[in-house]
C-alpha positions as CSV (number, residue, x, y, z in Angstrom):
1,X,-26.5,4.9,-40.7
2,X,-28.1,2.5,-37.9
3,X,-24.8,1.7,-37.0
4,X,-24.0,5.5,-36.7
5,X,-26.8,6.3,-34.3
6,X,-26.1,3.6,-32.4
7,X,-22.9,4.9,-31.4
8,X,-24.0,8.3,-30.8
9,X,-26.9,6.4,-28.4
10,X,-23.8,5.0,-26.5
11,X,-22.2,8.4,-26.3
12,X,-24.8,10.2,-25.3
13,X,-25.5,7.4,-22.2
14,X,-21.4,8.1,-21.4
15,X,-22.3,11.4,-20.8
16,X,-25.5,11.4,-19.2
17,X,-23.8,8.6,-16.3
18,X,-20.2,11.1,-16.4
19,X,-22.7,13.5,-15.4
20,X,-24.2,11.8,-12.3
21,X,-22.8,12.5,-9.2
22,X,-22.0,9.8,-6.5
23,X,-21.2,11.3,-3.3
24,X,-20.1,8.4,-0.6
25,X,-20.3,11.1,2.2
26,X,-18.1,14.1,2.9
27,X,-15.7,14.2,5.4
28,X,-17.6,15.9,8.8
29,X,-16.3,19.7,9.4
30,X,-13.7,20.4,12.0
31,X,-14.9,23.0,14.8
32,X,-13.3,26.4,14.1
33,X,-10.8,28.2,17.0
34,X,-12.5,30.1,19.3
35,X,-16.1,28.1,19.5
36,X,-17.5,27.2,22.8
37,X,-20.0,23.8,23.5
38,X,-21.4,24.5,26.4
39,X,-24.3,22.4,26.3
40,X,-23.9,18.7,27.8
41,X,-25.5,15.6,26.0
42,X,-25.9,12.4,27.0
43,X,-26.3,9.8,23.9
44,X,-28.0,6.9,25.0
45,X,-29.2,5.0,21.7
46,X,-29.0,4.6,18.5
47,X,-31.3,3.5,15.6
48,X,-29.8,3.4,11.6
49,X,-32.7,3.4,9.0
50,X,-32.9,4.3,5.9
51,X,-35.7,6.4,4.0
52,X,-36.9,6.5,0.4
53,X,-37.3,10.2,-1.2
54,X,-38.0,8.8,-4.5
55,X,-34.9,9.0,-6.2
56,X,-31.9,6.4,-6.7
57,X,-30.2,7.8,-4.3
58,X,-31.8,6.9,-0.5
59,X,-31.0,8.8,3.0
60,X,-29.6,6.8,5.7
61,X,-31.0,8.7,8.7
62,X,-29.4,8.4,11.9
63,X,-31.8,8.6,15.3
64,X,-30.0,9.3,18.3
65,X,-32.2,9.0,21.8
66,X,-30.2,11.6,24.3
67,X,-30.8,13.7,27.2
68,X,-30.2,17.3,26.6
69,X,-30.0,19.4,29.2
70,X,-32.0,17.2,31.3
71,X,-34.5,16.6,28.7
72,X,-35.2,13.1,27.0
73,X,-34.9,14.2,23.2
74,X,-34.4,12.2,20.0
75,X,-31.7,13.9,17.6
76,X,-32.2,12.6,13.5
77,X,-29.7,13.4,10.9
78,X,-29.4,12.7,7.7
79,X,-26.4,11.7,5.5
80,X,-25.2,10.6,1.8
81,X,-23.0,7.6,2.8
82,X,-23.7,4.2,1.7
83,X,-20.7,2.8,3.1
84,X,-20.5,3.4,6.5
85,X,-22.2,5.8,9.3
86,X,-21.1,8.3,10.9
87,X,-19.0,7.1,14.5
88,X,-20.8,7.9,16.9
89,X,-21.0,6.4,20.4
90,X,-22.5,6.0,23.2
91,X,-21.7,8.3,26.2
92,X,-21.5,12.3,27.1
93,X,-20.1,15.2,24.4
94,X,-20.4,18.4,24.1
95,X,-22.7,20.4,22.0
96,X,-24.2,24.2,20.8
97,X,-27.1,25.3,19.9
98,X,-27.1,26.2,16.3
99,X,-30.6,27.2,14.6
100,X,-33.9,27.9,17.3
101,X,-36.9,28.2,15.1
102,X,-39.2,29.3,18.3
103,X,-39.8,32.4,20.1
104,X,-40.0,30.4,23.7
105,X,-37.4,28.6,25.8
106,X,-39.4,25.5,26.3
107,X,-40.1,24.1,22.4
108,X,-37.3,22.1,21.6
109,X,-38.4,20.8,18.5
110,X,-36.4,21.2,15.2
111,X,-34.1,22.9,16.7
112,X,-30.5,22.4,15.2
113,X,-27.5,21.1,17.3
114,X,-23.7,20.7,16.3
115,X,-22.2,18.0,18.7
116,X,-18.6,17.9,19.3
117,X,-17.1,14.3,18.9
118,X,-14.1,12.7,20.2
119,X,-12.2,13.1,17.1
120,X,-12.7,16.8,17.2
121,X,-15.0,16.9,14.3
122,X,-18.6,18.0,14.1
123,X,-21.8,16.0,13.9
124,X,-24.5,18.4,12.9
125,X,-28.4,16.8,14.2
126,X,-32.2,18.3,14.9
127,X,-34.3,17.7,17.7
128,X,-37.2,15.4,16.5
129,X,-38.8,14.3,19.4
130,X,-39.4,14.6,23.1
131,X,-40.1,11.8,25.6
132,X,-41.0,13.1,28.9
């Protein structure tokens, strides 16, 4: 009998870690046809940390210090990947404006941004922080 439920203890634990999922970071979406980027950015730093939620699993947030359309602005995002971050450089791309949670033109925070990297995929970021 003990030997019984101990085998059904295993089994069940198979399961339970079969269950878990692992992701090591999904590939970054490709811009679709038709799209325009006409905001510039200017990326001019960047700062790797990583943040406990309180699970196994940690973020690794990305800060980015940029200037957006003349604006000194700090971008964050947030990925899954343990193994390595996203490749981003310094220097100028192209962005759009995705998500504006404010009525006015001048608040810039948390608004969402979809830069356009060299490798013609997408790197998706929110505004954090101004430092003007």
């Amino acid at each position: 009998m003990r030997k019984f439920l101990v085998a059904l203890a295993i089994g069940f634990c198979c399961f339970a870690a079969r269950g878990q999922k692992t992701r090591f970071g999904d590939e970054l979406p490709h811009p679709k046809p038709g799209v325009v980027y006409p905001i510039k950015v200017h990326v001019s730093g960047l700062h790797y940390r990583t943040e406990d939620i309180g699970t196994p699993q940690n973020y690794d947030v990305t800060y980015v210090d940029a200037i957006l359309n003349g604006k000194k602005v700090e971008l964050q995002t947030r990925s899954y990947s343990p193994v390595q971050p996203y490749d981003l450089l310094l220097g100028d791309y192209q962005a759009r404006l995705l998500k504006d949670p404010h009525k006015t033109k001048s608040a810039l925070l948390f608004q969402e941004y979809e830069l356009l990297l060299p490798d013609n995929t997408l790197w998706r970021c929110t505004v954090t922080g101004i430092s003007e």
